[in-house]
N, C-alpha and C positions, 0 to 999 in steps of 0.2 A: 504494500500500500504506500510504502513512503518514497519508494522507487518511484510508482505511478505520480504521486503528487509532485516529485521533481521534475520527473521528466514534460508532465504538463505546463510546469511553471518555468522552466528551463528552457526549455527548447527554442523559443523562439526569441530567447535572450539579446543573441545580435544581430537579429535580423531587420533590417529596417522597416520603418513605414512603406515604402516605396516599392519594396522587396520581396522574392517568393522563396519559399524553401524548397527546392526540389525532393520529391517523393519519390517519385517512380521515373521511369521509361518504360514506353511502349513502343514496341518495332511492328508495323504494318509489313507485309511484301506482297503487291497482291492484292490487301483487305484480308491477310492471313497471319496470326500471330505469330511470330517469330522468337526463339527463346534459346537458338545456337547462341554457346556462350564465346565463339570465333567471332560472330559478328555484334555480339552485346559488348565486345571489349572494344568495338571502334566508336564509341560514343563516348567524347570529352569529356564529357559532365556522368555524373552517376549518384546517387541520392548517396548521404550516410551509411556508415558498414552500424550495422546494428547487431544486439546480441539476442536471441529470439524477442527480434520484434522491437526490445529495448535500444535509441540511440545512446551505449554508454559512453564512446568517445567524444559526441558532440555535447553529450553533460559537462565532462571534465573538462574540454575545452572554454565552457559557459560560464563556467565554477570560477576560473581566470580572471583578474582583476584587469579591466580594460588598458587605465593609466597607472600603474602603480607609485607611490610616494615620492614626488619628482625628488624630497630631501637624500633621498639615497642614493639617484646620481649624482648632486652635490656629495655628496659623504666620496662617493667613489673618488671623484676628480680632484678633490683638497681633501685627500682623506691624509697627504702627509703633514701639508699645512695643520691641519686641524689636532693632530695627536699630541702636537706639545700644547694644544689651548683649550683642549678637553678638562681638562682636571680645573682649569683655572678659568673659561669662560662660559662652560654650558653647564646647565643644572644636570642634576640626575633626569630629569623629566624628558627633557631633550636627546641625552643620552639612550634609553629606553624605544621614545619614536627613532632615533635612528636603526636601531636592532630590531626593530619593527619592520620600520621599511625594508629592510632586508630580509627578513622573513617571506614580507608579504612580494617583495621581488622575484626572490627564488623559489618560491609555491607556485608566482604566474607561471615564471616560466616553463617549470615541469608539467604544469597543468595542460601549458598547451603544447609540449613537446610529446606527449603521450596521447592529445586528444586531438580531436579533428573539428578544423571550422565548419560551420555550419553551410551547406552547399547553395548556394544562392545559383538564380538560370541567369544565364551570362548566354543572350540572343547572339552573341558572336562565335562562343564556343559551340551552341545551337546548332547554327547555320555549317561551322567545323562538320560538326558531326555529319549531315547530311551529304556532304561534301566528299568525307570518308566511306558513308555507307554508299554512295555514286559510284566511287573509284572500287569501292570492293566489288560488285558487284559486273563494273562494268571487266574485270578480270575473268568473271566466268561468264563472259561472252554477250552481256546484255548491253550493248556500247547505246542503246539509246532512252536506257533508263532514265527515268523523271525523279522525284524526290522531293517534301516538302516534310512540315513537323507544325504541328498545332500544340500550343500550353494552356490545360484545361485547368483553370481554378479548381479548387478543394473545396467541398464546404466550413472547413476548417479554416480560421485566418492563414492570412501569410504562408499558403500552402499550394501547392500546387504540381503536377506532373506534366511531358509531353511526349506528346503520340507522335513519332514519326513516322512516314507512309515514304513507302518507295513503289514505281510502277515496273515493271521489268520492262513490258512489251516485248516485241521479238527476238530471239536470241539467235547470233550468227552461228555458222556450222560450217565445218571445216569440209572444203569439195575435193580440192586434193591438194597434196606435198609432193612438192618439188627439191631437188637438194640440188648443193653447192658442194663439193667437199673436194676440198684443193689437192690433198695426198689419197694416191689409187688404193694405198694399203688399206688407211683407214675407211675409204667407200665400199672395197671388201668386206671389212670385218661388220661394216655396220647391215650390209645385206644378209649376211649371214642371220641376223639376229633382227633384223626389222619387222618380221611380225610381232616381236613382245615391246616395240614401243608404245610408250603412254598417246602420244598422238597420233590419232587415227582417223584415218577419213570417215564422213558422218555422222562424228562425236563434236557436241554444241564445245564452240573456243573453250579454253580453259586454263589461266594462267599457271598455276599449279601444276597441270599438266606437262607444260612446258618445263616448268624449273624440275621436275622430277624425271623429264626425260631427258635435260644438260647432266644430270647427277648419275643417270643409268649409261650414258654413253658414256662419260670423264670414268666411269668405275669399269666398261666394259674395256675402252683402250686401253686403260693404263695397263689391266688385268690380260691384257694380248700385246705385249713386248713395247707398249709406247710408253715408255720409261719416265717422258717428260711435255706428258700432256694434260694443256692447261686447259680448265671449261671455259676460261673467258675467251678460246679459241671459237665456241660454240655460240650461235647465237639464229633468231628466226627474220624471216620480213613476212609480214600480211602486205597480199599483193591485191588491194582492194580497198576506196576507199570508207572506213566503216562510218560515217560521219553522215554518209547517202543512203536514205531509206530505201530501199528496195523489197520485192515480193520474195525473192527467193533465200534473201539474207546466208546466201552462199559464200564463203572466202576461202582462197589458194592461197599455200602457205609455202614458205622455200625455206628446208634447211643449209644453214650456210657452217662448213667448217673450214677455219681459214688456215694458214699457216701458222707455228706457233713464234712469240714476242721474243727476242733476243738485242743485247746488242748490238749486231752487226745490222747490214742491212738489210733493213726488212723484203725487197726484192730477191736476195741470195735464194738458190733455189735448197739450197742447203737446209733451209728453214721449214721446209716440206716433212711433216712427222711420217718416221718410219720405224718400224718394226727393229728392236734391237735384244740381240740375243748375250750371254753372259759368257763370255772370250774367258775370263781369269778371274778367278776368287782367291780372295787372300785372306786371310785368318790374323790379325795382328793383337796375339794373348800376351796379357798383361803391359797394354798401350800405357805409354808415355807419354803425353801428348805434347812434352818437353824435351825428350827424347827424340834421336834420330834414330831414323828406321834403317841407312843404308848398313851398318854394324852389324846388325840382328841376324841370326842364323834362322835355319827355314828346315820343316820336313814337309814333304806331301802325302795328301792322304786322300785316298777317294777322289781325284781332281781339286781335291782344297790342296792350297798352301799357307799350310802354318807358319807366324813368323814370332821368334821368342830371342831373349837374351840369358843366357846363362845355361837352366835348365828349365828342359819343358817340361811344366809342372800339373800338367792336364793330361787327360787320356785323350790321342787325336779323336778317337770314336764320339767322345763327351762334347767335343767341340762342333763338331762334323754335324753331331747329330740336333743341334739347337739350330743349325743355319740350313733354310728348305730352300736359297738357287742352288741349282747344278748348273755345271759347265753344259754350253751350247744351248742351254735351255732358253727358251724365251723369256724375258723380264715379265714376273707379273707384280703387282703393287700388294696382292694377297701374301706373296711369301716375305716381303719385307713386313710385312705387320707382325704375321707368324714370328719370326724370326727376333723381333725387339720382344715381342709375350715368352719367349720361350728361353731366352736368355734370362731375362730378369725371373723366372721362372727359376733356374740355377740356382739366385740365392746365393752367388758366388761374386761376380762383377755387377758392377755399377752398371747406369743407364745404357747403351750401347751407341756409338756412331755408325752409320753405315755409309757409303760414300759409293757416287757411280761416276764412273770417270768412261764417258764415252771416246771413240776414235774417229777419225776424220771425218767416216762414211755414216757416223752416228749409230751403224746398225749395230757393233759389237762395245761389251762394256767390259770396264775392268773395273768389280766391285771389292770394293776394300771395307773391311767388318774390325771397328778398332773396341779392343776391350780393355776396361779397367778392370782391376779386383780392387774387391773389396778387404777388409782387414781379415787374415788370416785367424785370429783369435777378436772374441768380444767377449765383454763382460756384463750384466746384468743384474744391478742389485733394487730390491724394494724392502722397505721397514714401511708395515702400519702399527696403528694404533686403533683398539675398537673397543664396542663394550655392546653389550647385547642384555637381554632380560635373562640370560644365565652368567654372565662373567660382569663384573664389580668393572672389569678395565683387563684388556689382554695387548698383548703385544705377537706381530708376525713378522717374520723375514722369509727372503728367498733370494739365491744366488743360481743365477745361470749362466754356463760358458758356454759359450758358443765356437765348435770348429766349423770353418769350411772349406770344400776340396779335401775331405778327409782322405781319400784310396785312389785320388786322381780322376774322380769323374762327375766332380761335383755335388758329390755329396756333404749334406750339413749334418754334423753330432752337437745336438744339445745337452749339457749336461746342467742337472738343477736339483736343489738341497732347499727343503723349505722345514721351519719349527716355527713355531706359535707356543707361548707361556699367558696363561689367563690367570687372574683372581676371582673364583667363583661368589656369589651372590651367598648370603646364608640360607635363604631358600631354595637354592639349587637343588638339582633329584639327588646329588649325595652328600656324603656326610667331608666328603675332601673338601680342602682350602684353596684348589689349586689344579689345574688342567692343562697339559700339555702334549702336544703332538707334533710330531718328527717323518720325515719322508724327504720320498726324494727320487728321480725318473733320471733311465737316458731313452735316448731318441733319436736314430739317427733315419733323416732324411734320404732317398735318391731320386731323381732327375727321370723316374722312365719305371716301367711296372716293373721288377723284380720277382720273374719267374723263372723256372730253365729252360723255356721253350718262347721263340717271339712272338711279342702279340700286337709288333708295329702295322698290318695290317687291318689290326681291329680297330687299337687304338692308336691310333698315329701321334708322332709328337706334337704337333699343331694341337692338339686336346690336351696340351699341359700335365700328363700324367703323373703321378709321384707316388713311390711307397713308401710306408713309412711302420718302421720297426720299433717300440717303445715297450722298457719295461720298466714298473717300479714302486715303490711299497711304500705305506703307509701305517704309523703306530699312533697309537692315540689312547692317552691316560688319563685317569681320574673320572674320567664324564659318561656317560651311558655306559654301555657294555664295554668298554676299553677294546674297540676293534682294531683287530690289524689286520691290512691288505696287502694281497700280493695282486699285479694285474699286468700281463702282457697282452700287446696289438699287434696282428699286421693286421693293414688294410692297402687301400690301394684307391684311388681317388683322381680323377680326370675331368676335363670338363668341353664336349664337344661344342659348345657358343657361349659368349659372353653371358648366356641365361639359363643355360642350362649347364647341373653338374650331376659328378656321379661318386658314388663312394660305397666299396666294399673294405668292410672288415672280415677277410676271410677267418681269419682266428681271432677271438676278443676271451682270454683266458682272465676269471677274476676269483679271488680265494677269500673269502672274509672269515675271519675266527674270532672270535668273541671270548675275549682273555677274563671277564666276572660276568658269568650266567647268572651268578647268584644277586646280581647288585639288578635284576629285573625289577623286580617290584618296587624297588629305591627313584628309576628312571620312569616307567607308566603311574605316577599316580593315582591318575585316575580309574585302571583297571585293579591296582589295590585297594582303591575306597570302596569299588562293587564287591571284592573279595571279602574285605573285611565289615560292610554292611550285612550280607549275608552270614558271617561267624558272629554276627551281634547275639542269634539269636543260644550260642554257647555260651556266652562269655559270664554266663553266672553260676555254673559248674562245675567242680572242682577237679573233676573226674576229664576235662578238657584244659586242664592250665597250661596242659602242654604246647597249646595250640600259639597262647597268647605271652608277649612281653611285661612284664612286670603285670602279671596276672590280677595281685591287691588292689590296685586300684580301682577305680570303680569304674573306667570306661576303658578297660584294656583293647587294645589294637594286636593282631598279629602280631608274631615276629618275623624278622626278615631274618635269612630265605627259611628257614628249619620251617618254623610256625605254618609261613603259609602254604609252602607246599605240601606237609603235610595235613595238613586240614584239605585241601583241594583233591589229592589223593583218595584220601578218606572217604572224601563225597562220591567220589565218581567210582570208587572198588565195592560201596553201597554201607560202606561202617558207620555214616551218619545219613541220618533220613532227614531230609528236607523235600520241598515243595518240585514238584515238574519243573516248574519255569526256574526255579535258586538252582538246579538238577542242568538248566542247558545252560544257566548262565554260567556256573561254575566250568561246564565242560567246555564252555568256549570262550573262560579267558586261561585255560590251564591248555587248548590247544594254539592260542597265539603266544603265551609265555614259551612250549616246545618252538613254535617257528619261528620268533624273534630270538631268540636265543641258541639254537642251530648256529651250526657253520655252516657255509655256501660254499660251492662250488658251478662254477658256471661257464662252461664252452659253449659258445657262441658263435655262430658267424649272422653279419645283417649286412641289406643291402638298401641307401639311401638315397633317392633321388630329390631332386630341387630344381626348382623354373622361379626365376626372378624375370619380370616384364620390365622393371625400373629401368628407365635411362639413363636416370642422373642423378645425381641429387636435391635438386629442384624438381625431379616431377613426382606430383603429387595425387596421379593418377593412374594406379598400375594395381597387379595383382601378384601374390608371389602363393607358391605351395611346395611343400615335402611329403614325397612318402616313404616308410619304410617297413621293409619287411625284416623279421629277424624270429629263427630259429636256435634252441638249444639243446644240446645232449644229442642231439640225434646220432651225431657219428658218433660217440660214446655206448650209445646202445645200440649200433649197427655191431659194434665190437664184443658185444657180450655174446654172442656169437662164436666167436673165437677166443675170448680170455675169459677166465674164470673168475667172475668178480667176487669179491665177500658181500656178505649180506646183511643187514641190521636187522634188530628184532620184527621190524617193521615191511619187511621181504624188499628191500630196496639196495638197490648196489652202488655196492661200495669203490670211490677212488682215493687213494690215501687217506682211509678210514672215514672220507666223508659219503654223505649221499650226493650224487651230483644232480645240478639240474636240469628240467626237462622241459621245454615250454616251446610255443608258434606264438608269433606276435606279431601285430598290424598297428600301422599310425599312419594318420592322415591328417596334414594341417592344412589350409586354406584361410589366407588374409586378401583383402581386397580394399582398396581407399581409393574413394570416391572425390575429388575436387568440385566445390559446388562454387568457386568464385569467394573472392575477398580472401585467401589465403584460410577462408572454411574447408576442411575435411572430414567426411563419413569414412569411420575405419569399419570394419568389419574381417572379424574370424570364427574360424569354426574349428572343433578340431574335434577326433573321436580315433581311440584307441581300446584295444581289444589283446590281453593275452592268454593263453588255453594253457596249461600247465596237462600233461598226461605221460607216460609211461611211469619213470622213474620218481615223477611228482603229482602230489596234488594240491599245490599252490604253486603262486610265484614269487620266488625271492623277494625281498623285502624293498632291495636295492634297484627291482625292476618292473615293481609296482606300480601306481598310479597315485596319487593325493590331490585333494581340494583346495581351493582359496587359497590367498596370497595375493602381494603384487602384482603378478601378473597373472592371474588367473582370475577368479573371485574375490574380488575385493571387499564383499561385505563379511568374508569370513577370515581370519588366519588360515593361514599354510597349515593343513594338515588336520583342519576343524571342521571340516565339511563332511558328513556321510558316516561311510556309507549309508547311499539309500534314504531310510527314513529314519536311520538313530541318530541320538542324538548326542553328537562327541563323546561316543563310550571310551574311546580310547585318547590318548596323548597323541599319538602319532598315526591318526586313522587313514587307512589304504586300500585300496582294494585291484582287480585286473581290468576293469572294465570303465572306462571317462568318454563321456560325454560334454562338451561345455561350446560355447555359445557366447560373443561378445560384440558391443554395438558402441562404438563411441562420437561422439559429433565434438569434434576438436577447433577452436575458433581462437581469433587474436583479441587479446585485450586491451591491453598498450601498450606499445616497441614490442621488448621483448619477452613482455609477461603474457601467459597463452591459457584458456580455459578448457573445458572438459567438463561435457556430461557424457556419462556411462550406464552402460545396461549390462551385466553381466550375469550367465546363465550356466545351468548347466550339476555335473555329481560326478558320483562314483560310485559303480555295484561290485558287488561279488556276482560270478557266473562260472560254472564250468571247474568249480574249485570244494572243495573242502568245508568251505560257512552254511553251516545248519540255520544262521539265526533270519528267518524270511525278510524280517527287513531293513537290511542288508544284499540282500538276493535280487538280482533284473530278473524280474518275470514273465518280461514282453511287455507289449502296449502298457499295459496299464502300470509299467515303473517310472514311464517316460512322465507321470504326475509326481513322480517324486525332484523333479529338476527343480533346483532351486534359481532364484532370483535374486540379486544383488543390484542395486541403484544408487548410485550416486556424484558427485561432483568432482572437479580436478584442477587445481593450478599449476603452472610448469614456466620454469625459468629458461628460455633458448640460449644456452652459454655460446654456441654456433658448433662448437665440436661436439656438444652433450646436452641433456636437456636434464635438467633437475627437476623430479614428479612430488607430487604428495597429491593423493586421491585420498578423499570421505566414503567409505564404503556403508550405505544402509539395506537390513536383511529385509527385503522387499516380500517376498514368500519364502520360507522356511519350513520346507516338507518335514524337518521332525517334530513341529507341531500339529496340534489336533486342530481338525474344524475352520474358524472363522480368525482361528489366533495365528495361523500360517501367515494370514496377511500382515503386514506393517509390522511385524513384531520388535518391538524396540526401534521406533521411526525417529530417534531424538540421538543427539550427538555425543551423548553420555553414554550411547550403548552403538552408538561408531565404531568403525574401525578406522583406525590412518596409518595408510601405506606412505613408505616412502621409496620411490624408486631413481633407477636414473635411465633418459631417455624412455619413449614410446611403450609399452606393455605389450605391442604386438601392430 
């Protein structure tokens, strides 16, 4: 309401008497609405950017104090005069408005560096526009287009929009082309390919057309040996005047290609583009660009010739195989792109030169490829500092070396050591002071798949292949189960276009062991408050003391781990009688204490694809998606078959004593951002994943689960507080194989660099195909899809330009683990918010 009331009393703050506010535009073409945001961007003028509906930049501009206290420019201009006659000529009083004025100075002017004048119709910018939308139009071929604009008052004061009307009438059409083309080769190559030109005979004119077929021919010569062909060589004539109405509104068109620009003279017939093939390739590894090159010794290799000082410190093969001319080959402009992507691809040298040194007749080149390297060894160090709702204040480090050229063929070995030392919380899950974790990975990189057999016909090097080898382990003390990991990669990873990529993990080997099984019930809280709610009904029994810690007092709790495992035992071997429902609940927190507390083993292999449509980083209108597929155990129990596994009591085979896992999994993401004008964007993702656990399991690892809410997921719930299903955070760290989620955000500028965000976020997680008895928790078809929860809420975000700093209000909109009518709004108020803090976009 007090938004409303400003904005009514505000708005027309500086507009004049005389004056209108521009609202709207309307685009006619025709007497047909017009709403392409190509041709709404050629209008001058455009009403205020608003925030649903709200002008809030042309508030804060309004808010701005017209003149502010002329004494404060005086203050600026004798402000030195003045400092020694302050104490001794001006009162306090005066003193005071001077700090005023200054206040009130630098308020205006951020008020109106963040806000937007009010748009007043400027009948000259008008008349622009009209002007603009003439000349657009007359580009697709309407050269005798009309155009006018009317400004229709409001019934509002000082208000008002305008309609502009454009007439097309006939539009010209192309009868035929005729060409010019000064070099025989090039009139060749363009025959060759002249039916996939943009311009076509009895297609209506089309200026676009045209610049799209300068861009199809400059890319087709350059791409057939014309090495140094320019498009401004390209150019058309309309041979007809279109100025003359006529019935048949027919025109002949002539492509002209001329000779290309040099300085010599332009007459020389020399200047005639021609066809040039690649005479001598040179290799010049580890260039000096300081350096003379006539010293350097030389090897040949495959028609390359390498040229080096001292020792050659490369595999010729490694060299050879980044650079796509060959000798006698025709120049095309595709393999010099290839060839800068796929060097800097190495990882080894700097940016690349490449240089074409043609010979008299122009037809033959002698390409010279100079390389720098980069530093032999680097170093990489980072120290943070953090603190989270378990650690008081922790400290991390990580040290990485970096080799490259390790074995002569461009290969990079990383090597990295990271530890972290925390101060835990007093309400931490344990009874420690104190948290620490140690690790540490190598990884070494190569330049090309790394198999025994080749697979450059599949994957050619132009696809940027790389594989990469990494093993390395991780310890971790004091804090949950004190795990320690062991985890080796190979994958293998390429990418056939700038949008599309691809990556196999053929082996992803990961071993978790869990060093205090016994410190469970210390770490899930909350599955020991169900535990021990349920032992409430012992706990005045003497003949049960054994169950509880310090038994005397009068609300004894478990003890940890003796007390409550065996109490939980007890229930389920049937030595204590309790209720059906106390009967599943017990059974199924004594079977996720078994599987959180297990050791993992998991062989792997997945296979992940990705399509990015983005261009750039200015566009703000593309779509990106992943999918992946990933398999476990299978080859492991292809081999029980053949090896003799041991067994557990649980008939499940054993690999170094553990049970390994078994599982098929599917993920599928999908984002899409919609540009709607004024630097507004519709984001949208979806995403649903699915894993099956069977032979050797009947879940899945903990590690390769699914969870709810967070940051970037559901924002009206914590990470891990969502679900499954319809319960309601039984667990700490709740999880399950099966996500579903759903997210909608409409992202808008506020002022400069401050950016807004309203959000919708959707979506759960069930159990399926797994081991959970408890139904809701369980997808059951159709009717689980009502278990999807709902999350709503708002966003501010700071544009640092390299990173965007987030904080999102998450409110629980529908909350499927409530009953009835209380699903809705539940806790609609900011005391029972959630606030994320992220960095950059959610998705």
């Amino acid at each position: 309401m007090l938004l409303l009331i400003i904005s009514g009393c505000n708005t027309l703050k500086k507009v004049g008497e005389d004056e209108l506010l521009l609202t709207k535009n309307s685009i006619l073409v025709d007497e047909k609405k017009v709403s392409n945001s190509e041709i709404n961007g050629l209008i001058s003028q455009k009403p205020n950017s608003n925030v649903l509906g709200y002008p809030l930049k042309l508030n804060l501009y309004n808010l701005a104090k017209e003149n502010p206290d002329s004494s404060f420019q005086d203050w600026l201009h004798r402000k030195e005069k003045r400092e020694k006659r302050l104490n001794n000529l001006l009162s306090q009083k005066q003193v005071n408005r001077l700090g005023e004025s200054f206040l009130v100075k630098g308020a205006s002017e951020f008020l109106k560096r963040i806000g937007e004048p009010p748009i007043i119709i400027d009948t000259a910018k008008t008349n622009k526009s009209i002007n603009k939308l003439k000349a657009y139009y007359n580009s697709k071929g309407y050269f005798n287009n009309t155009g006018s604009y009317e400004i229709v008052p409001e019934k509002k004061k000082k208000r008002a929009k305008i309609d502009y009307s454009i007439t097309l009438n006939k539009p010209f059409i192309i009868d035929t082309i005729q060409k010019n083309i000064t070099s025989p080769e090039l009139d060749s190559i363009y025959a060759i390919t002249a039916e996939k030109s943009y311009v076509k005979k009895g297609d209506r004119f089309d200026l676009d057309k045209f610049t799209m077929e300068r861009e199809r021919l400059t890319t087709l010569f350059r791409n057939s040996g014309v090495y140094n062909f320019q498009e401004s060589s390209i150019n058309y004539d309309i041979l007809r005047d279109t100025s003359l109405v006529a019935d048949d509104q027919l025109m002949d068109v002539q492509l002209n290609i001329n000779k290309f620009r040099s300085t010599s003279d332009s007459t020389d017939t020399n200047n005639t583009y021609k066809v040039a093939r690649h005479k001598k390739i040179n290799i010049y590894a580890d260039y000096n660009i300081n350096g003379a090159t006539d010293t350097l010794k030389s090897v040949e290799y495959e028609n390359y010739n390498i040229y080096y000082s001292g020792k050659l410190r490369y595999k010729p093969k490694a060299l050879a195989d980044a650079i796509f001319f060959e000798k006698d080959s025709i120049y095309r402009d595709l393999d010099r792109i290839r060839t800068y992507r796929q060097i800097t691809n190495l990882n080894t040298f700097k940016y690349p030169n490449v240089e074409f040194i043609p010979d008299s007749t122009q037809t033959q080149l002698e390409s010279n490829i100079y390389l720098a390297a980069k530093a032999k060894y680097s170093l990489n160090l980072n120290f943070d500092v953090t603190h989270s709702n378990i650690q008081q204040v922790g400290t991390a480090f990580s040290a990485t070396v970096i080799t490259r050229n390790v074995f002569g063929g461009a290969e990079t070995l990383n090597i990295s050591a990271r530890g972290s030392v925390g101060l835990l919380n007093d309400s931490g899950p344990t009874d420690a002071t104190f948290t620490s974790e140690l690790g540490g990975d190598i990884n070494i990189t190569f330049p090309r798949i790394w198999l025994p057999f080749n697979t450059e016909k599949i994957i050619p090097y132009y696809m940027l292949p790389q594989s990469r080898l990494s093993a390395g382990t991780n310890f971790q003390q004091n804090i949950g189960l004190d795990k320690q990991s062991l985890n080796s990669i190979l994958s293998y990873n390429w990418s056939p276009s700038d949008r599309l990529k691809n990556n196999i993990e053929l082996l992803n080997v990961e071993f978790v062991r869990n060093v205090n099984p016994d410190n469970f019930y210390n770490v899930y809280r909350n599955t020991f408050s169900n535990l021990d709610g349920i032992a409430d009904d012992f706990q005045d029994d003497p003949q049960y003391a054994e169950y509880f810690k310090d038994f005397a007092i009068e609300d004894p709790v478990l003890a940890i781990p003796a007390g409550a495992n065996s109490f939980a035992r007890d229930v389920l071997d049937g030595n204590l009688q309790v209720s059906t429902d106390q009967y599943d609940e017990v059974n199924s927190i004594e079977e996720r204490r078994i599987r959180l507390t297990e050791n993992n083993l998991i062989f792997a292999t997945n296979f992940t694809h990705t399509k990015n449509s983005k261009s750039g980083i200015n566009d703000l209108d593309f779509y990106q998606y992943r999918m992946k597929l990933e398999s476990a155990g299978g080859m492991l129990s292809l081999l029980a078959n053949v090896l003799p596994y041991n067994k557990n009591p649980n008939g499940q085979n054993l690999v170094f004593n553990v049970p390994f896992s078994q599982y098929v999994k599917a993920e599928f993401d999908y984002i899409r951002h919609w540009e709607i004008g004024g630097s507004q964007v519709i984001a949208f993702r979806s995403f649903s994943g699915l894993a099956i656990p069977y032979g050797n399991s009947n879940n899945v690892p903990f590690v390769r689960s699914y969870f709810a809410g967070g940051s970037n997921d559901n924002r009206a719930w914590n990470a891990y507080e969502l679900g499954p299903g319809r319960t309601d955070n039984v667990n700490d760290f709740n999880e399950a194989n099966l996500k579903l989620a759903l997210n909608l955000e409409y992202r808008f500028p506020i002022a400069g660099d401050v950016k807004g965000a309203l959000f919708a976020d959707a979506g759960n997680i069930w159990n399926v195909f797994d081991n959970e008895t408890n139904p809701e928790a369980i997808f059951s078809g159709f009717p689980s899809l009502g278990d999807i929860a709902l999350g709503t809420g708002v966003g501010l975000r700071y544009d640092f330009t390299y990173f965007v700093f987030r904080l999102d209000v998450g409110f629980k909109t529908y909350n499927p683990a409530k009953v009835g009518s209380d699903r809705w709004f539940d806790g609609y108020n900011f005391k029972r918010a959630v606030f994320n803090i992220g960095i950059n976009y959610p998705f």
